[in-house]
DRENPA-3360 file (N, C-alpha, C; in nm, 2 decimals, always signed):
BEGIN
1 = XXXXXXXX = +0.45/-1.85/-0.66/+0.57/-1.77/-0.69/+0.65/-1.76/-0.56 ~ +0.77/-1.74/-0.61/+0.89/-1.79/-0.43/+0.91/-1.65/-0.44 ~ +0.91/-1.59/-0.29/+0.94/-1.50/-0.19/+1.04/-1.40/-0.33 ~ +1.07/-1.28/-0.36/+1.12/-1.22/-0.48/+1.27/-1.18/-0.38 ~ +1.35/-1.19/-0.45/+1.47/-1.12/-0.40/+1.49/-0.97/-0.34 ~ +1.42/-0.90/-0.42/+1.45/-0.76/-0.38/+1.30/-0.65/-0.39 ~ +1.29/-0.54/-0.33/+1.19/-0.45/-0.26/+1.22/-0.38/-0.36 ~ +1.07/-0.29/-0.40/+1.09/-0.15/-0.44/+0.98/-0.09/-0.31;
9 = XXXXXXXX = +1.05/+0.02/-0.29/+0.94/+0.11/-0.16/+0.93/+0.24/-0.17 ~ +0.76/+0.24/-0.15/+0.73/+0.35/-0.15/+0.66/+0.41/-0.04 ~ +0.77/+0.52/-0.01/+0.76/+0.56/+0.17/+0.72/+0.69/+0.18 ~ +0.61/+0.68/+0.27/+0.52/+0.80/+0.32/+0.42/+0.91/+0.23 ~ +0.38/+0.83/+0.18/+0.27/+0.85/+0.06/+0.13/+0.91/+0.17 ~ +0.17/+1.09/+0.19/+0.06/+1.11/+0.26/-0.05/+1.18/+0.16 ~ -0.19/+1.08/+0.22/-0.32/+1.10/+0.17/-0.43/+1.14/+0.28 ~ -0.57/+1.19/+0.17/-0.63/+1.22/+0.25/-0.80/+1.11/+0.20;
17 = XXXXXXXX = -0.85/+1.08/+0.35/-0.96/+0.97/+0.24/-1.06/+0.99/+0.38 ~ -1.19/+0.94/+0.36/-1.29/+0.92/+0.47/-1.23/+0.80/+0.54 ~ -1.20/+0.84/+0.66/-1.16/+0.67/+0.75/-1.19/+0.71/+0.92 ~ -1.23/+0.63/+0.93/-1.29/+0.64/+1.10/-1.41/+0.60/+1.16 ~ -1.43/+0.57/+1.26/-1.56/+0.50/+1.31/-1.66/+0.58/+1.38 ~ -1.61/+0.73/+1.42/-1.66/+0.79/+1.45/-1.79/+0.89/+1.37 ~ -1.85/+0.95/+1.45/-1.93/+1.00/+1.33/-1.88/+1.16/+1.25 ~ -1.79/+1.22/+1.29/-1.69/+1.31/+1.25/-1.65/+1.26/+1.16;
25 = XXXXXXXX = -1.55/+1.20/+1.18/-1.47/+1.15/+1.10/-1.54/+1.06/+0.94 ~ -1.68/+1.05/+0.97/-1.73/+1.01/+0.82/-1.80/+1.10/+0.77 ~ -1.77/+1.25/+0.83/-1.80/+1.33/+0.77/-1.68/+1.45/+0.70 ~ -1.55/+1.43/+0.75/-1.44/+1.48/+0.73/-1.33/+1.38/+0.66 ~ -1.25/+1.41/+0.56/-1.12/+1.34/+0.51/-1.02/+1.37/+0.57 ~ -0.95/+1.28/+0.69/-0.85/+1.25/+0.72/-0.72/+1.17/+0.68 ~ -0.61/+1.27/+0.75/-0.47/+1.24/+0.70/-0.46/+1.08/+0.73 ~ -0.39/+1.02/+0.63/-0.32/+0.92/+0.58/-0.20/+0.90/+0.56;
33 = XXXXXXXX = -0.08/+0.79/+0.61/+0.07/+0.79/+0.56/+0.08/+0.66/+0.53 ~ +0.09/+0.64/+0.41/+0.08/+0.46/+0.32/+0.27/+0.49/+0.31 ~ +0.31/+0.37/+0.34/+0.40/+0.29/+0.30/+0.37/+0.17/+0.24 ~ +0.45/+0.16/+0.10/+0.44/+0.03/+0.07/+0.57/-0.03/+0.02 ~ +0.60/-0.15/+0.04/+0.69/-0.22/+0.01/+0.69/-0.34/-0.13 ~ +0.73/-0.37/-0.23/+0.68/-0.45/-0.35/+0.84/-0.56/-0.32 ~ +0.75/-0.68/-0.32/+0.89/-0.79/-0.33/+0.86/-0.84/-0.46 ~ +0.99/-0.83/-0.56/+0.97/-0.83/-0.70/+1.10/-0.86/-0.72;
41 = XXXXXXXX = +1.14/-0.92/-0.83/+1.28/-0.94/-0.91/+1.32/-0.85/-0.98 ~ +1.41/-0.76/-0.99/+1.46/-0.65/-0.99/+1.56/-0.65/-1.14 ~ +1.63/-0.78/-1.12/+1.74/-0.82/-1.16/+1.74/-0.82/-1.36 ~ +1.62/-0.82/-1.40/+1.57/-0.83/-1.55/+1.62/-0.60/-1.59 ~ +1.52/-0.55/-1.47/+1.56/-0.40/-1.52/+1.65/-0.38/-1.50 ~ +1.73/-0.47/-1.36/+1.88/-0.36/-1.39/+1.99/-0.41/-1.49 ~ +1.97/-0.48/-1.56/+2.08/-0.51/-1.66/+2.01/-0.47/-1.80 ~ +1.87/-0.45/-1.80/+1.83/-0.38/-1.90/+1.84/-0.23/-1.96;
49 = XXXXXXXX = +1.78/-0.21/-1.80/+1.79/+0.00/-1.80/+1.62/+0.04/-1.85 ~ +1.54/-0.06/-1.86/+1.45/-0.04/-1.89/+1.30/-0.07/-1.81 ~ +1.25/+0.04/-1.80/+1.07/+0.04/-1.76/+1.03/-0.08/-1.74 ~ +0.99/-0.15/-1.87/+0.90/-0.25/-1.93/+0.92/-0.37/-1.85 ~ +1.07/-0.38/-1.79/+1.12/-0.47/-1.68/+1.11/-0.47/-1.59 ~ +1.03/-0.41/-1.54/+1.04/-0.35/-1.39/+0.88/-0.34/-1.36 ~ +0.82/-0.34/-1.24/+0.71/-0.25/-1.20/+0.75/-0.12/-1.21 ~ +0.65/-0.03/-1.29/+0.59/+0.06/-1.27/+0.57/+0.13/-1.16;
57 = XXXXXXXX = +0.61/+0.14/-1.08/+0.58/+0.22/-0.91/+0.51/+0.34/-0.95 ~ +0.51/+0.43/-1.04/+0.48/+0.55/-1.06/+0.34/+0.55/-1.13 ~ +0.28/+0.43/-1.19/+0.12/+0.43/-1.21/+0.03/+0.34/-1.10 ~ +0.15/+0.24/-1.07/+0.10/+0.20/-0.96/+0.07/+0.26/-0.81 ~ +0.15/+0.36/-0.76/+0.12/+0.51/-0.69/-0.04/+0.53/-0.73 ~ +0.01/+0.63/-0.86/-0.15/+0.70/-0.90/-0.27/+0.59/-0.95 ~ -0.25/+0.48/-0.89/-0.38/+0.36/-0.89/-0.41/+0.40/-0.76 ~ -0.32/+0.38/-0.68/-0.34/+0.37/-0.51/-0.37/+0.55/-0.47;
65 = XXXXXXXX = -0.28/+0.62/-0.50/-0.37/+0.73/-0.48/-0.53/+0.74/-0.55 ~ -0.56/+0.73/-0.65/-0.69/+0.78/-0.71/-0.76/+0.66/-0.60 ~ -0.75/+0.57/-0.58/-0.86/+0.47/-0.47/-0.87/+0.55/-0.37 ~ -0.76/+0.58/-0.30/-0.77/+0.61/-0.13/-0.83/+0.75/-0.12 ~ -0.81/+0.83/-0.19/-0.84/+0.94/-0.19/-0.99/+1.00/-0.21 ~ -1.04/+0.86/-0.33/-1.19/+0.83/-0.32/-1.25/+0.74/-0.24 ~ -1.18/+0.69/-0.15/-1.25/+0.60/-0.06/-1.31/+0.62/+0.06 ~ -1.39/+0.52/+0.12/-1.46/+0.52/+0.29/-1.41/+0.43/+0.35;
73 = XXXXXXXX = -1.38/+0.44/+0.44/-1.34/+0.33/+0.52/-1.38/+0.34/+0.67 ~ -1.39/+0.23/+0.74/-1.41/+0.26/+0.91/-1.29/+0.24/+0.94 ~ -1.20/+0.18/+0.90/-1.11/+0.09/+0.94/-0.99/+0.08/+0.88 ~ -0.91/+0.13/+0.95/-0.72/+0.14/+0.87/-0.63/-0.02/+0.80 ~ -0.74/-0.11/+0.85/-0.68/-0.27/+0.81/-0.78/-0.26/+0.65 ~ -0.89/-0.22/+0.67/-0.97/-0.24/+0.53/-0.94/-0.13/+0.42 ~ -0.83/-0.07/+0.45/-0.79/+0.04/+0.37/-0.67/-0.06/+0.32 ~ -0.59/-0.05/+0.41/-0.46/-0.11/+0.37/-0.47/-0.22/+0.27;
81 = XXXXXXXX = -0.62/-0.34/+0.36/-0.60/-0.45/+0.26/-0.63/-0.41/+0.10 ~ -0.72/-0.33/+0.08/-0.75/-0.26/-0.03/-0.68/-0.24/-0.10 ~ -0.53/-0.18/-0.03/-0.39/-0.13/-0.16/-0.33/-0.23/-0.19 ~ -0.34/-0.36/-0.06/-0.24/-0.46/-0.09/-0.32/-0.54/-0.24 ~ -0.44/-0.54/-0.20/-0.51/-0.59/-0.33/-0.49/-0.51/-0.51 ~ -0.45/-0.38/-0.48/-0.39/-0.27/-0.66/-0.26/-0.35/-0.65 ~ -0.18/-0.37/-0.55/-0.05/-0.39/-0.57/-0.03/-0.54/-0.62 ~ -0.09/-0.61/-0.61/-0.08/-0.75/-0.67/-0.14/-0.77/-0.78;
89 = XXXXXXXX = -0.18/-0.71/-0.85/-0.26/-0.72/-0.96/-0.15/-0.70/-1.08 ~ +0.02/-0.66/-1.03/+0.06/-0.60/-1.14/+0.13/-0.81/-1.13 ~ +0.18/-0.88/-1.21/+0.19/-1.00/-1.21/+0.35/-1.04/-1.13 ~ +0.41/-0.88/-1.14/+0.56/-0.98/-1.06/+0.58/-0.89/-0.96 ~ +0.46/-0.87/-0.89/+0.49/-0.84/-0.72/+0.45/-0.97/-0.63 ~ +0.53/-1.05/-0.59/+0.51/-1.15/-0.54/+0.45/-1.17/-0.42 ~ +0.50/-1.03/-0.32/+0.43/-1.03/-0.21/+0.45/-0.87/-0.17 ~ +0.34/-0.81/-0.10/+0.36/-0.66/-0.07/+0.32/-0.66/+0.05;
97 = XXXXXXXX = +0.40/-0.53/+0.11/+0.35/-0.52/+0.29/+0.31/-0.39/+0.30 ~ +0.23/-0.35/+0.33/+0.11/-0.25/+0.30/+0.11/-0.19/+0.47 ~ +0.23/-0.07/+0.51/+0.14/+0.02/+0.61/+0.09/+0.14/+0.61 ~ -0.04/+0.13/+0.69/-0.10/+0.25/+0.64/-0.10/+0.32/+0.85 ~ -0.09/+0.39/+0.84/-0.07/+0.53/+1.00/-0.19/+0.68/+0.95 ~ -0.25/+0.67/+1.07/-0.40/+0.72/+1.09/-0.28/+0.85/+1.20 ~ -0.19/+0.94/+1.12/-0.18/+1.10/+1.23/-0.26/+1.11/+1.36 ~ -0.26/+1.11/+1.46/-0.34/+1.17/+1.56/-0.51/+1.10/+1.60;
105 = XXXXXXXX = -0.44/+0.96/+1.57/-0.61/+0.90/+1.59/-0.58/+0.88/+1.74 ~ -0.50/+0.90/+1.82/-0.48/+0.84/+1.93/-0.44/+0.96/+2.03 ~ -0.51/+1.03/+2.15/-0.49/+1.15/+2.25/-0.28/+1.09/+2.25 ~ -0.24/+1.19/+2.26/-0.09/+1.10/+2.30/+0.01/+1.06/+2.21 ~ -0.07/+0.99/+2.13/-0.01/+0.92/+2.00/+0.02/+1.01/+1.91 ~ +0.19/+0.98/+1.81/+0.18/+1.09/+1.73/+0.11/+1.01/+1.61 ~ +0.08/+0.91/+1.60/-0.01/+0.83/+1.48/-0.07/+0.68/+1.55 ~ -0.14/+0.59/+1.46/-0.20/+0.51/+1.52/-0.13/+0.42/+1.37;
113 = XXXXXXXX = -0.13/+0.28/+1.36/-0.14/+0.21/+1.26/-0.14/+0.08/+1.23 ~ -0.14/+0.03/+1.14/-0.12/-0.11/+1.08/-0.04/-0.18/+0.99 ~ +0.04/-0.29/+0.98/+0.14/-0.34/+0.87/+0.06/-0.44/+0.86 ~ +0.03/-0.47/+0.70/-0.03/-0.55/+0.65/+0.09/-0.68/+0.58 ~ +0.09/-0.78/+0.54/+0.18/-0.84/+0.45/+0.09/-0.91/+0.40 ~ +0.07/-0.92/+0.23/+0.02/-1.01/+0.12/+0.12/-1.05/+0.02 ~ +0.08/-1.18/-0.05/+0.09/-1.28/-0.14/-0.01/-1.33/-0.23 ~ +0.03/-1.42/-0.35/-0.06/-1.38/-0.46/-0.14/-1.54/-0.35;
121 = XXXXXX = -0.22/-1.58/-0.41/-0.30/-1.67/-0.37/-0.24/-1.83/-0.43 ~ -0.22/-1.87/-0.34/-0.15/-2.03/-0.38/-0.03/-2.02/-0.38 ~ +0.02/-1.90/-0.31/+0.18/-1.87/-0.36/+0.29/-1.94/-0.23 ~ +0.22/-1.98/-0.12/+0.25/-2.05/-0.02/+0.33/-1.91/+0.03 ~ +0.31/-1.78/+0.02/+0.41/-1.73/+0.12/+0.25/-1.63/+0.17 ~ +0.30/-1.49/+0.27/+0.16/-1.48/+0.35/+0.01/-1.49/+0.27;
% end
């Protein structure tokens, strides 16, 4: 599938889930701020006006919340890859960039993070 013309984004999706390498931290749920970005063809809902044309962002959300929220993680890349993997499952998200920001993992820092970018498999783009 070729690179999609246009983004739906969903920005600052803060959660709370087990993440960290420490031994605190896999005993406590720490804040989470997911952004995600969906590259999709847009162009079918807006001349429709309808849902059924479009991704869903709003069950797709409560997929990615109900995971993160129940999840463990050591590691802010194996979280993220996690969501990039809900987000592709819907068939016309062609490619999604998945950042996830760990608040105060860092003395200094006002967050810590990672920007992930995925594609479907064979799709020649990341």
């Amino acid at each position: 599938m070729a690179a999609a013309p246009d983004r739906i984004r969903i920005e600052d999706l803060l959660l709370r889930c087990i993440i960290g390498v420490n031994e605190w931290e896999r005993e406590h749920k720490q804040d989470v701020v997911i952004t995600i970005t969906l590259h999709t063809d847009t162009r079918a809902a807006g001349q429709s006006d309808r849902i059924e044309d479009t991704v869903n962002y709003r069950s797709l959300t409560k997929r990615v919340i109900d995971h993160v929220e129940a999840s463990t993680y050591f590691l802010v890349e194996a979280l993220a890859e996690s969501i990039a993997g809900i987000c592709l499952t819907d068939p016309r998200v062609a490619l999604v960039e998945v950042s996830v920001d760990k608040p105060g993992a860092l003395r200094f820092a006002r967050s810590v993070g990672v920007t992930i970018t995925r594609g479907r498999a064979g799709s020649g783009d990341a």
